[in-house]
NURO-543753 format. One record per residue: x, y, z of N, C-alpha, C, O in turn; residue number from 1. Coordinates in nm, 3 decimals, padded with zeros to 5 digits. Example, Ala and Ser with C-alpha at 12.3 -4.5 7.8 and 13.67 -1.06 7.14 Angstrom:
<sites>
<site><n_u>01.319</n_u><n_v>-00.569</n_v><n_w>00.780</n_w><ca_u>01.230</ca_u><ca_v>-00.450</ca_v><ca_w>00.780</ca_w><c_u>01.320</c_u><c_v>-00.330</c_v><c_w>00.780</c_w><o_u>01.424</o_u><o_v>-00.332</o_v><o_w>00.846</o_w><pake>1</pake></site>
<site><n_u>01.285</n_u><n_v>-00.225</n_v><n_w>00.708</n_w><ca_u>01.367</ca_u><ca_v>-00.106</ca_v><ca_w>00.714</ca_w><c_u>01.290</c_u><c_v>00.003</c_v><c_w>00.787</c_w><o_u>01.341</o_u><o_v>00.114</o_v><o_w>00.804</o_w><pake>2</pake></site>
</sites>
This chain:
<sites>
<site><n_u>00.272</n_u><n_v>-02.116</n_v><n_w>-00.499</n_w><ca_u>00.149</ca_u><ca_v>-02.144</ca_v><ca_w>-00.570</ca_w><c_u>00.185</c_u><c_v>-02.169</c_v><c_w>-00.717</c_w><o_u>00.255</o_u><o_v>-02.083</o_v><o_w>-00.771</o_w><pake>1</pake></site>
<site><n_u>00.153</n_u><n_v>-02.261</n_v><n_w>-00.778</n_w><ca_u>00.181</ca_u><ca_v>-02.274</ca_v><ca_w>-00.902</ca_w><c_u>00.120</c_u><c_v>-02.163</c_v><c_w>-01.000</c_w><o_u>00.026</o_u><o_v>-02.090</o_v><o_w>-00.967</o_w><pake>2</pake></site>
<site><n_u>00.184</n_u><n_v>-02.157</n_v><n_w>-01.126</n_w><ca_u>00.145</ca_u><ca_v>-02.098</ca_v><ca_w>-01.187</ca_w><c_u>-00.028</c_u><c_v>-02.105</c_v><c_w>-01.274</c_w><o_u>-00.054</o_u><o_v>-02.038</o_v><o_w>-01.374</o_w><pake>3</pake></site>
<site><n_u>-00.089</n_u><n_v>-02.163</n_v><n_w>-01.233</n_w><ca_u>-00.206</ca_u><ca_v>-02.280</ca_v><ca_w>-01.296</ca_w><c_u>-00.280</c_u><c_v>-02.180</c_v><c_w>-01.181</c_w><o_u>-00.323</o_u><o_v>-02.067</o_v><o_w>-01.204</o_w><pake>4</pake></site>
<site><n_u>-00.283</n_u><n_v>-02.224</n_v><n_w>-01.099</n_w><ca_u>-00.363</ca_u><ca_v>-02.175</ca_v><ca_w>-00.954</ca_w><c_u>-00.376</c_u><c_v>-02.013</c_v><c_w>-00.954</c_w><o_u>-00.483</o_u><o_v>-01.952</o_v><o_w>-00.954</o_w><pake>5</pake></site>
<site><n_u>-00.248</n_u><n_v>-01.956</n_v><n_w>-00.954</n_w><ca_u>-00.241</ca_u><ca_v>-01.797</ca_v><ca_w>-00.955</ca_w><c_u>-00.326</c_u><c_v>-01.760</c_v><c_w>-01.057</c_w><o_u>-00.415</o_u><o_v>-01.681</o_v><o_w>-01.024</o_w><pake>6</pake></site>
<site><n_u>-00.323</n_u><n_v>-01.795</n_v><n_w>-01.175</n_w><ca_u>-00.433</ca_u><ca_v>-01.779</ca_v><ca_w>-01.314</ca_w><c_u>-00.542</c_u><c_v>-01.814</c_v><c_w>-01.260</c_w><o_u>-00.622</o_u><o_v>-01.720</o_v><o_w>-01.248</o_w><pake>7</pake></site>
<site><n_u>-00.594</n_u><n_v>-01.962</n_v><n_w>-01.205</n_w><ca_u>-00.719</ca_u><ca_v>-01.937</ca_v><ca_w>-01.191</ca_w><c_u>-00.787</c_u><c_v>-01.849</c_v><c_w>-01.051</c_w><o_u>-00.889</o_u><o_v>-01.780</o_v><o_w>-01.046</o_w><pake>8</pake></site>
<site><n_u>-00.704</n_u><n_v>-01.876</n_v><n_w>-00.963</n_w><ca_u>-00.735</ca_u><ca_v>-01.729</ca_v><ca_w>-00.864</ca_w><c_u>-00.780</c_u><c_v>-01.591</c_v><c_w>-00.888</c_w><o_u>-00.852</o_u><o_v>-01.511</o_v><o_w>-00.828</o_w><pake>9</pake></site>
<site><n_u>-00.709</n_u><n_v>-01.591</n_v><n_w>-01.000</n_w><ca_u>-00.699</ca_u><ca_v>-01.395</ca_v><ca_w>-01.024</ca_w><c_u>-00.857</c_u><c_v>-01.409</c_v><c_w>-01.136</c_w><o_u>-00.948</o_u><o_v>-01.326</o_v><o_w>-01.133</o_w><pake>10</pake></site>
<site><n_u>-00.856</n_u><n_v>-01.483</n_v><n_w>-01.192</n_w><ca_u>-00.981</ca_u><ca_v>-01.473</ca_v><ca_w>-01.285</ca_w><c_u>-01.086</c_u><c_v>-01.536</c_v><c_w>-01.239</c_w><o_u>-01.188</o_u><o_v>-01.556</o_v><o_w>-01.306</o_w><pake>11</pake></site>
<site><n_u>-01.067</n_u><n_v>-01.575</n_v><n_w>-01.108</n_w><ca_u>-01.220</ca_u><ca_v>-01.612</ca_v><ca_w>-00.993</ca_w><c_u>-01.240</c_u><c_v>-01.493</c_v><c_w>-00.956</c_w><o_u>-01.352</o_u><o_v>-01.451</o_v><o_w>-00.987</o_w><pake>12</pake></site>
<site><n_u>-01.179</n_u><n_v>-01.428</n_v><n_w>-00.906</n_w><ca_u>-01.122</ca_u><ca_v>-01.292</ca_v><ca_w>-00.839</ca_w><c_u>-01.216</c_u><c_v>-01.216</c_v><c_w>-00.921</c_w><o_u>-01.337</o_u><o_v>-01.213</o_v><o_w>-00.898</o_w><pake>13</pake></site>
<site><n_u>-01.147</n_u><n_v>-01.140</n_v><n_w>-01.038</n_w><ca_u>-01.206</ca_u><ca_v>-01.070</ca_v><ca_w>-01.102</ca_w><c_u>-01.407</c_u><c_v>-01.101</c_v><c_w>-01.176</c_w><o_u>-01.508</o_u><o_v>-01.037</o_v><o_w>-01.206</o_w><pake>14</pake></site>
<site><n_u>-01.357</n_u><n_v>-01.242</n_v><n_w>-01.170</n_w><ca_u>-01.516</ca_u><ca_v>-01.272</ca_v><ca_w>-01.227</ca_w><c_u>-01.631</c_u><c_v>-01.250</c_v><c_w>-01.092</c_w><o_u>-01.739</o_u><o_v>-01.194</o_v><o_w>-01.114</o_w><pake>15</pake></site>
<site><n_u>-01.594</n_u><n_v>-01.299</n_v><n_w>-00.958</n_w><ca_u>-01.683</ca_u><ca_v>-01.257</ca_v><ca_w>-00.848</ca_w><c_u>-01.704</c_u><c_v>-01.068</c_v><c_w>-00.854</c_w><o_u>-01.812</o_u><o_v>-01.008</o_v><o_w>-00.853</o_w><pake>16</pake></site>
<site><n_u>-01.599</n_u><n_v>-01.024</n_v><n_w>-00.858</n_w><ca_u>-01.548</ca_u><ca_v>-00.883</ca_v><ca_w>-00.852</ca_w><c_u>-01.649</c_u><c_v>-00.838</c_v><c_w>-00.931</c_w><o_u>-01.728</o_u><o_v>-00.755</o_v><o_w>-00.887</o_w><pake>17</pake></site>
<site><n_u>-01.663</n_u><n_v>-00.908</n_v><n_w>-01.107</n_w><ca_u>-01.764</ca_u><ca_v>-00.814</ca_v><ca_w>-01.204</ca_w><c_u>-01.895</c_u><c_v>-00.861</c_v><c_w>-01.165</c_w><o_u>-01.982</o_u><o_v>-00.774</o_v><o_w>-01.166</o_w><pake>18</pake></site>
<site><n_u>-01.932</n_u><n_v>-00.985</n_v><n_w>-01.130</n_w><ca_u>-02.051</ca_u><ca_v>-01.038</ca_v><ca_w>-01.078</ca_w><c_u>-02.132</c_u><c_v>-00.945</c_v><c_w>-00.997</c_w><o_u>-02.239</o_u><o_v>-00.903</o_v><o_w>-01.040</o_w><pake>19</pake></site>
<site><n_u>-02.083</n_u><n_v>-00.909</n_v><n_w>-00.879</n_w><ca_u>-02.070</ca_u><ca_v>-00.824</ca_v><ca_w>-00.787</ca_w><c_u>-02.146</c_u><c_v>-00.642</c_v><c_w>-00.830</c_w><o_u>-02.231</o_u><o_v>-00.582</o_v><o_w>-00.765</o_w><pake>20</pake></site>
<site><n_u>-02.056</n_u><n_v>-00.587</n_v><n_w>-00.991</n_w><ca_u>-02.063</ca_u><ca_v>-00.473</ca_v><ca_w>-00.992</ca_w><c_u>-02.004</c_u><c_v>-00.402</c_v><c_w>-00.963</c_w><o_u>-02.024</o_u><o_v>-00.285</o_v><o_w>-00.996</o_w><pake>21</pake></site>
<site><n_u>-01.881</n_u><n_v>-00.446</n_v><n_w>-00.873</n_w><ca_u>-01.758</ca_u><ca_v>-00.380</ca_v><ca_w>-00.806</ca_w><c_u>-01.652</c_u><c_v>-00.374</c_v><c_w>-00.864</c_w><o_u>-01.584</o_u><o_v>-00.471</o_v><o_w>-00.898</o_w><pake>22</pake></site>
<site><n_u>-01.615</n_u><n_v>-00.208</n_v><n_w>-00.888</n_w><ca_u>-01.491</ca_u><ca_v>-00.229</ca_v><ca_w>-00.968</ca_w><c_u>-01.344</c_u><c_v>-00.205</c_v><c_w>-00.894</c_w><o_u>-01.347</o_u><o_v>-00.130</o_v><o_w>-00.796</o_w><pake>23</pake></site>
<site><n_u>-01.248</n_u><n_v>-00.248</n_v><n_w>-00.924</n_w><ca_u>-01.111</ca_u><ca_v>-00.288</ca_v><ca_w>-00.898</ca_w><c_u>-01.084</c_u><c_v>-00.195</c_v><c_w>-00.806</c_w><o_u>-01.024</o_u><o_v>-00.221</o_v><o_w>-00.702</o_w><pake>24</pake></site>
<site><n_u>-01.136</n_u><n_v>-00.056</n_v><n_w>-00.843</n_w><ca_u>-01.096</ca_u><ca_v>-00.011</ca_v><ca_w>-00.698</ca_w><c_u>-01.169</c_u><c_v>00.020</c_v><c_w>-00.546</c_w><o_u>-01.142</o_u><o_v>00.057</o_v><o_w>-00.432</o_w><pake>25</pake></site>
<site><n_u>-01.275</n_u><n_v>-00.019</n_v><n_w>-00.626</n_w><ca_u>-01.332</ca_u><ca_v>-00.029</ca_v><ca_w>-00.454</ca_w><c_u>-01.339</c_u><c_v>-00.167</c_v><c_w>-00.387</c_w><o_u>-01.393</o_u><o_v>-00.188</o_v><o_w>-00.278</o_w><pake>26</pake></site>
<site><n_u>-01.279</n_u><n_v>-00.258</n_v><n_w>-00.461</n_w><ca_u>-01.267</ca_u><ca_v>-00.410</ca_v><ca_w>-00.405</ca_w><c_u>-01.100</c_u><c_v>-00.379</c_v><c_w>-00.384</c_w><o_u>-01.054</o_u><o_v>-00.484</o_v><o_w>-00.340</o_w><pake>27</pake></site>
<site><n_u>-01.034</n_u><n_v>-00.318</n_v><n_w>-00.392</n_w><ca_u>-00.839</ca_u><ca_v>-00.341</ca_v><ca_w>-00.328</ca_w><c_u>-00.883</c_u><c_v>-00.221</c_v><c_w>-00.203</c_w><o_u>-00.815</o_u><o_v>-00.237</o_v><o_w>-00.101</o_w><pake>28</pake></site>
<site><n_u>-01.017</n_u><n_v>-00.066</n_v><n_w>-00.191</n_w><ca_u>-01.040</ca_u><ca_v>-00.015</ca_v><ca_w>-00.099</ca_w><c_u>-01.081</c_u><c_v>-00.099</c_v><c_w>00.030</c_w><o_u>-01.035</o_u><o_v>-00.104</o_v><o_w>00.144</o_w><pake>29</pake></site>
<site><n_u>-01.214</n_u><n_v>-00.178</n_v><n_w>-00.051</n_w><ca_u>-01.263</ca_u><ca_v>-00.276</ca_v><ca_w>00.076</ca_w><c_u>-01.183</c_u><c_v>-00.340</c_v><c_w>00.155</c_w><o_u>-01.172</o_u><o_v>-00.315</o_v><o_w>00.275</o_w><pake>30</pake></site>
<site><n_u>-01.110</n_u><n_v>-00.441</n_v><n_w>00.086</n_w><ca_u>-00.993</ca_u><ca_v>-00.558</ca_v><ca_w>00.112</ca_w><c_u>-00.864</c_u><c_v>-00.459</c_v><c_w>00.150</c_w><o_u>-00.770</o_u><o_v>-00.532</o_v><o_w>00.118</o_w><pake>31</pake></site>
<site><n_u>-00.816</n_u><n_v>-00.359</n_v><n_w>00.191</n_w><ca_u>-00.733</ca_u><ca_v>-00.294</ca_v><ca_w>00.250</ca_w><c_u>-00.582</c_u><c_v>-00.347</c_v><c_w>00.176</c_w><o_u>-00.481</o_u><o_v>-00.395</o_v><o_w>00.227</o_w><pake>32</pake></site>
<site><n_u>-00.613</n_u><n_v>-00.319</n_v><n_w>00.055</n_w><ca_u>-00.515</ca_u><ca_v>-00.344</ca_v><ca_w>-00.092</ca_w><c_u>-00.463</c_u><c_v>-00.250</c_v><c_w>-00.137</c_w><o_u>-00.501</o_u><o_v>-00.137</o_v><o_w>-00.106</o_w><pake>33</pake></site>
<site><n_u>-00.343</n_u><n_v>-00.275</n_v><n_w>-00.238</n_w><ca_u>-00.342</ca_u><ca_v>-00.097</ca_v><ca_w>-00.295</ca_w><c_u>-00.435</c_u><c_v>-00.146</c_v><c_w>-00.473</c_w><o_u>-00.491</o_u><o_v>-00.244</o_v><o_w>-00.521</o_w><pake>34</pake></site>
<site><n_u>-00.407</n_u><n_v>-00.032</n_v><n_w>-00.505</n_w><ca_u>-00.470</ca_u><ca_v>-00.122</ca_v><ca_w>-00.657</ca_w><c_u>-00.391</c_u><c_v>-00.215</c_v><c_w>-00.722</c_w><o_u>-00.443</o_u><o_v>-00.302</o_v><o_w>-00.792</o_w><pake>35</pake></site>
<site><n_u>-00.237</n_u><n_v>-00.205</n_v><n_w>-00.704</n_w><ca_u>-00.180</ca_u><ca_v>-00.272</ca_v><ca_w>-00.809</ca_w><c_u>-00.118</c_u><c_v>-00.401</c_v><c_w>-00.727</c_w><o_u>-00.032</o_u><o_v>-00.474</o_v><o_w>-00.775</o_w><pake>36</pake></site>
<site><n_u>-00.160</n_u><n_v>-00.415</n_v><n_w>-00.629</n_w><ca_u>-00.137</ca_u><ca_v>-00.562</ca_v><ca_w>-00.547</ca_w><c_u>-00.245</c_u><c_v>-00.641</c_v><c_w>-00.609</c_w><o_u>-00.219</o_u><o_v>-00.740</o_v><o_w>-00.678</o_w><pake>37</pake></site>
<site><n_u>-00.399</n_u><n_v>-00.591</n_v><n_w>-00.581</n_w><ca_u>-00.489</ca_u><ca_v>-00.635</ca_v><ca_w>-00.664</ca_w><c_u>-00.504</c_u><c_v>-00.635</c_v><c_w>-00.817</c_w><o_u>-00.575</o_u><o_v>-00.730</o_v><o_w>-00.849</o_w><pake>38</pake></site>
<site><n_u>-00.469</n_u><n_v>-00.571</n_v><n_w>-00.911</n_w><ca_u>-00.422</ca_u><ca_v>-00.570</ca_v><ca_w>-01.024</ca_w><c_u>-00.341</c_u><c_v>-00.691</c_v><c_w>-01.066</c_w><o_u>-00.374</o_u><o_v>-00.768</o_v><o_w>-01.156</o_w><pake>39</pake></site>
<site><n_u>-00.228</n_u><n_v>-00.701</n_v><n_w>-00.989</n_w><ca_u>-00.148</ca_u><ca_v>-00.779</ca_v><ca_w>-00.995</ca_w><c_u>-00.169</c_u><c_v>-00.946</c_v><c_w>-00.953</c_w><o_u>-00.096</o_u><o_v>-01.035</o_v><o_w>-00.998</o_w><pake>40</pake></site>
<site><n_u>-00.288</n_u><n_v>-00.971</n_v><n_w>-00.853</n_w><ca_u>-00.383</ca_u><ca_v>-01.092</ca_v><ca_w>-00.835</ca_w><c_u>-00.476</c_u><c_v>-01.144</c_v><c_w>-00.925</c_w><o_u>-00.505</o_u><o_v>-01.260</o_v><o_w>-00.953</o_w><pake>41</pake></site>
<site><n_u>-00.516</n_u><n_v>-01.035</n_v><n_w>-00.965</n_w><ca_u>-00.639</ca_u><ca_v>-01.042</ca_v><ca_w>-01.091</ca_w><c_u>-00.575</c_u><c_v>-01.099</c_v><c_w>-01.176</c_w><o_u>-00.639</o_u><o_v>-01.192</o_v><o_w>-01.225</o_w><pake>42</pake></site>
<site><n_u>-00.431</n_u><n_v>-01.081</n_v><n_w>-01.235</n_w><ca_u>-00.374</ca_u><ca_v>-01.105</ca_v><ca_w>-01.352</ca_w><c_u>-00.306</c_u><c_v>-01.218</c_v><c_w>-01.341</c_w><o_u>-00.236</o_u><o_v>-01.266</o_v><o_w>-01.430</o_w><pake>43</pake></site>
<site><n_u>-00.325</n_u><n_v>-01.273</n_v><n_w>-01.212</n_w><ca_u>-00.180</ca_u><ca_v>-01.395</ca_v><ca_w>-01.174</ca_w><c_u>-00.071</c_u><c_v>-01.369</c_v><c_w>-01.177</c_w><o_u>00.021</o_u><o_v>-01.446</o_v><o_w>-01.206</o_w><pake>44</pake></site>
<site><n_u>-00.067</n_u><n_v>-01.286</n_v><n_w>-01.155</n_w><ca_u>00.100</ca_u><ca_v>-01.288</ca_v><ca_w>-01.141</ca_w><c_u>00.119</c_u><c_v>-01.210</c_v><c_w>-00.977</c_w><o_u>00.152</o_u><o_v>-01.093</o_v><o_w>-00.953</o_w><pake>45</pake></site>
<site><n_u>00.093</n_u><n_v>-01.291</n_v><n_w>-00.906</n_w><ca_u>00.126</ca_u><ca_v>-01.281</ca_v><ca_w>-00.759</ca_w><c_u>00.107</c_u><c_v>-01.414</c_v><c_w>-00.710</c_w><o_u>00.052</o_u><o_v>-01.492</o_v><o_w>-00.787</o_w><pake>46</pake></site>
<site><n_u>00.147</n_u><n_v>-01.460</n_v><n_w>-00.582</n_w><ca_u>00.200</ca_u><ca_v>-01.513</ca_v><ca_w>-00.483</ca_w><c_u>00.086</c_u><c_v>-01.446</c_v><c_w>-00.378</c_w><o_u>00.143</o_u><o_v>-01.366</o_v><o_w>-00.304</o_w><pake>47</pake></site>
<site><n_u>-00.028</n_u><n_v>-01.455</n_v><n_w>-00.355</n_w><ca_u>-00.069</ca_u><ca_v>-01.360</ca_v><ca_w>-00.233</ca_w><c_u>-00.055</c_u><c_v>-01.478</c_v><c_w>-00.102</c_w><o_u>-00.055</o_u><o_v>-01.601</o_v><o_w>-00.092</o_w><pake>48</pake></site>
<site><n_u>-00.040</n_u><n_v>-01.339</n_v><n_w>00.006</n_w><ca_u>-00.037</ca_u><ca_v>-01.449</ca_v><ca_w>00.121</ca_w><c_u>-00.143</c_u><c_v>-01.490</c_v><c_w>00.204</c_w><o_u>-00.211</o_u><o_v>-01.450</o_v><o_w>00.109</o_w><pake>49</pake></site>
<site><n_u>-00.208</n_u><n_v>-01.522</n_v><n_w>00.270</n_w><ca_u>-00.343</ca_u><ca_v>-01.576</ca_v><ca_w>00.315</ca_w><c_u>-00.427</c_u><c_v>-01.477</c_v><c_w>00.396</c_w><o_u>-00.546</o_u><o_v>-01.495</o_v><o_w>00.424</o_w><pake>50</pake></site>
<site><n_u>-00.338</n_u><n_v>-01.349</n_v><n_w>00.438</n_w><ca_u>-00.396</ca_u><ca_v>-01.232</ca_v><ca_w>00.495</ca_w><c_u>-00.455</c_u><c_v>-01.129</c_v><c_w>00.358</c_w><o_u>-00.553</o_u><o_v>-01.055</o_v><o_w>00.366</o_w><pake>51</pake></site>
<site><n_u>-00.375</n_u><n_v>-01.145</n_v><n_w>00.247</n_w><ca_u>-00.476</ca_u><ca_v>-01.095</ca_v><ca_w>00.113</ca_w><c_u>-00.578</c_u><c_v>-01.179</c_v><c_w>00.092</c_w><o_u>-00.697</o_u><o_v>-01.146</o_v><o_w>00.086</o_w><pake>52</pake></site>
<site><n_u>-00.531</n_u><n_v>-01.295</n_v><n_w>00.079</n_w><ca_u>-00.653</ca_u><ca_v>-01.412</ca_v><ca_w>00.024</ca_w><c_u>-00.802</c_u><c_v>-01.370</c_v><c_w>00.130</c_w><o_u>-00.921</o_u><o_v>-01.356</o_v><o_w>00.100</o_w><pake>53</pake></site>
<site><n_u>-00.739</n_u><n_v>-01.361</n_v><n_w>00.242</n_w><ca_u>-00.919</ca_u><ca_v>-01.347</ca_v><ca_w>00.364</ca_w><c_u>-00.936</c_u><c_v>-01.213</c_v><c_w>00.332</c_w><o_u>-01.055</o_u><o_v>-01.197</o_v><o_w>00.302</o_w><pake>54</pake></site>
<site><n_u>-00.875</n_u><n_v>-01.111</n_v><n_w>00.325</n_w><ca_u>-00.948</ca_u><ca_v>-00.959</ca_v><ca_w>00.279</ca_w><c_u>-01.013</c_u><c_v>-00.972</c_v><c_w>00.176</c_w><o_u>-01.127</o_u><o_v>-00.928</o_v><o_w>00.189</o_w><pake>55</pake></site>
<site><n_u>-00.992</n_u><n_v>-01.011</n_v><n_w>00.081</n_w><ca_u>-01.010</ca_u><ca_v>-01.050</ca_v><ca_w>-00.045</ca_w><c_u>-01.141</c_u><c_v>-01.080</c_v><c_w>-00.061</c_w><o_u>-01.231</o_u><o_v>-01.015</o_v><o_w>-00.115</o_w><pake>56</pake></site>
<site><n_u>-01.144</n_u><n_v>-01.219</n_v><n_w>00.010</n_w><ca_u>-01.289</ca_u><ca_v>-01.314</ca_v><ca_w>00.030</ca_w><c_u>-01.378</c_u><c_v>-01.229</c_v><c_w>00.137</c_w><o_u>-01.500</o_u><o_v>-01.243</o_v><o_w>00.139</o_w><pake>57</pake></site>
<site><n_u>-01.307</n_u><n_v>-01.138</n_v><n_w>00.229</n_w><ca_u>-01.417</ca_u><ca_v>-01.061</ca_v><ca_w>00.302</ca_w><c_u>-01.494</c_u><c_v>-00.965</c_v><c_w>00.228</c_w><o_u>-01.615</o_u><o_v>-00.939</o_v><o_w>00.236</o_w><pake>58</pake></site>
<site><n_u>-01.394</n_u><n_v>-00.911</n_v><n_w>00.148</n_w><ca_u>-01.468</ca_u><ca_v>-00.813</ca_v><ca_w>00.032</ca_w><c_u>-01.539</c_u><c_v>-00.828</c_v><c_w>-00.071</c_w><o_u>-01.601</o_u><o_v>-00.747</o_v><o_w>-00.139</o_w><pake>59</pake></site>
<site><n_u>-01.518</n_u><n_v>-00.987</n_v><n_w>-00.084</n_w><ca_u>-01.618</ca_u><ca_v>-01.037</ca_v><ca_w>-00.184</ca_w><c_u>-01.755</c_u><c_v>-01.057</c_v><c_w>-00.057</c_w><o_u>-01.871</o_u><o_v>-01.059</o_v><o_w>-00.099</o_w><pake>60</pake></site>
<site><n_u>-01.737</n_u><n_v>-01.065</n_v><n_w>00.040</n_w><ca_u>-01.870</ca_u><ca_v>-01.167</ca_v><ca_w>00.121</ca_w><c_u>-01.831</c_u><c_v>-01.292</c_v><c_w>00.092</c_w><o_u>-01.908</o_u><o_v>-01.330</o_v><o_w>00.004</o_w><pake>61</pake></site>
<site><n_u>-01.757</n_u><n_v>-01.376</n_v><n_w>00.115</n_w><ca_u>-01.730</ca_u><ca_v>-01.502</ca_v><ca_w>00.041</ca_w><c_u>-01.627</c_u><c_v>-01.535</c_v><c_w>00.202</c_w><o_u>-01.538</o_u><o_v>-01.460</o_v><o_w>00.242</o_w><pake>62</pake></site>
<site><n_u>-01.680</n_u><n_v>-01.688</n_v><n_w>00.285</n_w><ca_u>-01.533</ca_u><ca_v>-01.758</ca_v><ca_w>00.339</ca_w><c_u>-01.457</c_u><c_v>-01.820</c_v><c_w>00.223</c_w><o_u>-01.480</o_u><o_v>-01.849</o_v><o_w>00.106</o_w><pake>63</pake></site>
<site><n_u>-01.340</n_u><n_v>-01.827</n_v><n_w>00.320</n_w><ca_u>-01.182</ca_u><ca_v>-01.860</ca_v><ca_w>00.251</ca_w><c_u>-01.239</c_u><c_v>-02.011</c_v><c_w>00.155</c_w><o_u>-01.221</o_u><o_v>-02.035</o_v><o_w>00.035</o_w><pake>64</pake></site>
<site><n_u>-01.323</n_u><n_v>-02.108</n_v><n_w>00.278</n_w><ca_u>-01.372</ca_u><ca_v>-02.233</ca_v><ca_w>00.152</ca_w><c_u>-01.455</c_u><c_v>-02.185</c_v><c_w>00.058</c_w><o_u>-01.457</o_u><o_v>-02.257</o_v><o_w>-00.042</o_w><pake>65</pake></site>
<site><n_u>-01.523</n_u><n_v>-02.092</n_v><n_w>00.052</n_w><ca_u>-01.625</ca_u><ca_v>-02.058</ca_v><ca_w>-00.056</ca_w><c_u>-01.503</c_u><c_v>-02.017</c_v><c_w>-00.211</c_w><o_u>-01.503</o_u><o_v>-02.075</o_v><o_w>-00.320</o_w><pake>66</pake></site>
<site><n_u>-01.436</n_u><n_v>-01.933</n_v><n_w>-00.180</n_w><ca_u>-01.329</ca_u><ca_v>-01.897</ca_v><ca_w>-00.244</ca_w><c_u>-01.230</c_u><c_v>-01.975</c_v><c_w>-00.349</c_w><o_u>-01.209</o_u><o_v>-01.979</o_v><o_w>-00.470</o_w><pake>67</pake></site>
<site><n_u>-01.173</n_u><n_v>-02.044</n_v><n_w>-00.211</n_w><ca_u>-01.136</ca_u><ca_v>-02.189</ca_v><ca_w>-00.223</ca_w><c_u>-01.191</c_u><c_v>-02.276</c_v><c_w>-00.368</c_w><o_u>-01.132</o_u><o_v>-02.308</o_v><o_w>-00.472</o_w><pake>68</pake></site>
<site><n_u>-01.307</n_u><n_v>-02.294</n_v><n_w>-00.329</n_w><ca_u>-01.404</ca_u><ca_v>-02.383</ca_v><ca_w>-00.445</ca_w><c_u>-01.427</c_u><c_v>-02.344</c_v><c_w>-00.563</c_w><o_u>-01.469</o_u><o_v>-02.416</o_v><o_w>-00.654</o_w><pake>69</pake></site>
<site><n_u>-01.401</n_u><n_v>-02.231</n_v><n_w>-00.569</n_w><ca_u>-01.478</ca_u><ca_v>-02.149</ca_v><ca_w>-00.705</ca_w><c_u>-01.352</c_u><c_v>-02.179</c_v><c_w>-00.761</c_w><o_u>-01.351</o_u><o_v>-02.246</o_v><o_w>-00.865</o_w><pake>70</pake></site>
<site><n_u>-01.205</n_u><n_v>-02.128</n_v><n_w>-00.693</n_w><ca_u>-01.067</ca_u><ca_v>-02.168</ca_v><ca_w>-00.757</ca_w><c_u>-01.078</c_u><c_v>-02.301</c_v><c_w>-00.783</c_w><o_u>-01.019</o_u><o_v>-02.325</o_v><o_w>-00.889</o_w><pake>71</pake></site>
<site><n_u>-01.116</n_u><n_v>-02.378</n_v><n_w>-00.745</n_w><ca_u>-01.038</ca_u><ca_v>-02.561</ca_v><ca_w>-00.769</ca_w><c_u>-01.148</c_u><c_v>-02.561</c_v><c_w>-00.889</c_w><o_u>-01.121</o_u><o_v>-02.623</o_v><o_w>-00.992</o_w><pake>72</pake></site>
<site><n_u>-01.278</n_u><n_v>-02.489</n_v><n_w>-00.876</n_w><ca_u>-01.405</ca_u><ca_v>-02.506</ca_v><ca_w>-00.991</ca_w><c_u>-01.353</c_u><c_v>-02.476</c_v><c_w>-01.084</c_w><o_u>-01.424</o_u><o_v>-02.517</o_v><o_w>-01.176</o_w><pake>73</pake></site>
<site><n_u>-01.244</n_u><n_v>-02.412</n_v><n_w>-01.133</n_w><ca_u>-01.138</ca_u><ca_v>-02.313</ca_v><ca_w>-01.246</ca_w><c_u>-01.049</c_u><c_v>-02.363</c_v><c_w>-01.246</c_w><o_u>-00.989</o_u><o_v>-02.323</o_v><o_w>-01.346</o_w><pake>74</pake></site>
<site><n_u>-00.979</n_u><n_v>-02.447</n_v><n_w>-01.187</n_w><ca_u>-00.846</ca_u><ca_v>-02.491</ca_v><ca_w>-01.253</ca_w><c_u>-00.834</c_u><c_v>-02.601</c_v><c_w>-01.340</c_w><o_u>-00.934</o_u><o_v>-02.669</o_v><o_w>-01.362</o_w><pake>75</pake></site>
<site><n_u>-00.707</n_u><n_v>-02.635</n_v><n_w>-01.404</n_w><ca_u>-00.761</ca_u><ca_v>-02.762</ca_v><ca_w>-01.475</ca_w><c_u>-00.727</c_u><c_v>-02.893</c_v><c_w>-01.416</c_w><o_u>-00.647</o_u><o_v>-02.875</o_v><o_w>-01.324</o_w><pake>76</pake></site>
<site><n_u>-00.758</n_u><n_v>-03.019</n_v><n_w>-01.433</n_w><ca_u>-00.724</ca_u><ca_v>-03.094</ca_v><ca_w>-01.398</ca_w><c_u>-00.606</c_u><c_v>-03.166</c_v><c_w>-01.475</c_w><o_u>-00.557</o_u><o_v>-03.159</o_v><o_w>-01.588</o_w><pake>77</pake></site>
<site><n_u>-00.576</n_u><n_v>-03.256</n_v><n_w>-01.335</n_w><ca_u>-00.450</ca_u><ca_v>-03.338</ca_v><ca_w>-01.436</ca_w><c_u>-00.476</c_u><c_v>-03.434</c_v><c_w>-01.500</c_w><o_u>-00.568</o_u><o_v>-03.504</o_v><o_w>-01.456</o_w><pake>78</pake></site>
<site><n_u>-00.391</n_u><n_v>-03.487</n_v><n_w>-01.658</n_w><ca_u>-00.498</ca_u><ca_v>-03.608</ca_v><ca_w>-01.714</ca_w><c_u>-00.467</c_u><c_v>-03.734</c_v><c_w>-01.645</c_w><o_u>-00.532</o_u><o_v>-03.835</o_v><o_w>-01.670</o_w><pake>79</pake></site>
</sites>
């Protein structure tokens, strides 16, 4: 995953997460995370693999395309 993507992942992540009301640790409880895997998503600096990514989006209430969109809605484009 590029580095561009992991950034905007982790700060979709966290922005659904505060949207929500849910804090960090009961969204890595829900999503069957530890905290600092999720910590570590939030911040970009992970690589998650697609079995975090769907816990993730289950714990938001969100499918993988809903998810999906909000990331590509956050990244930047190329000129």
């Amino acid at each position: 995953m590029a580095r561009s993507t992991s950034l905007a992942l982790g700060a979709t992540v966290r922005e659904l997460r505060e949207a929500r009301g849910v804090s960090r640790e009961v969204l890595a409880v829900n999503a069957g995370l530890g905290l600092g895997t999720l910590g570590r998503l939030e911040l970009g600096k992970s690589d998650p693999p697609w079995s975090t990514l769907r816990a993730v989006a289950a714990a938001l209430e969100l499918t993988m395309s809903d998810l999906a969109s909000a990331v590509e809605a956050r990244e930047p484009t190329d000129p």
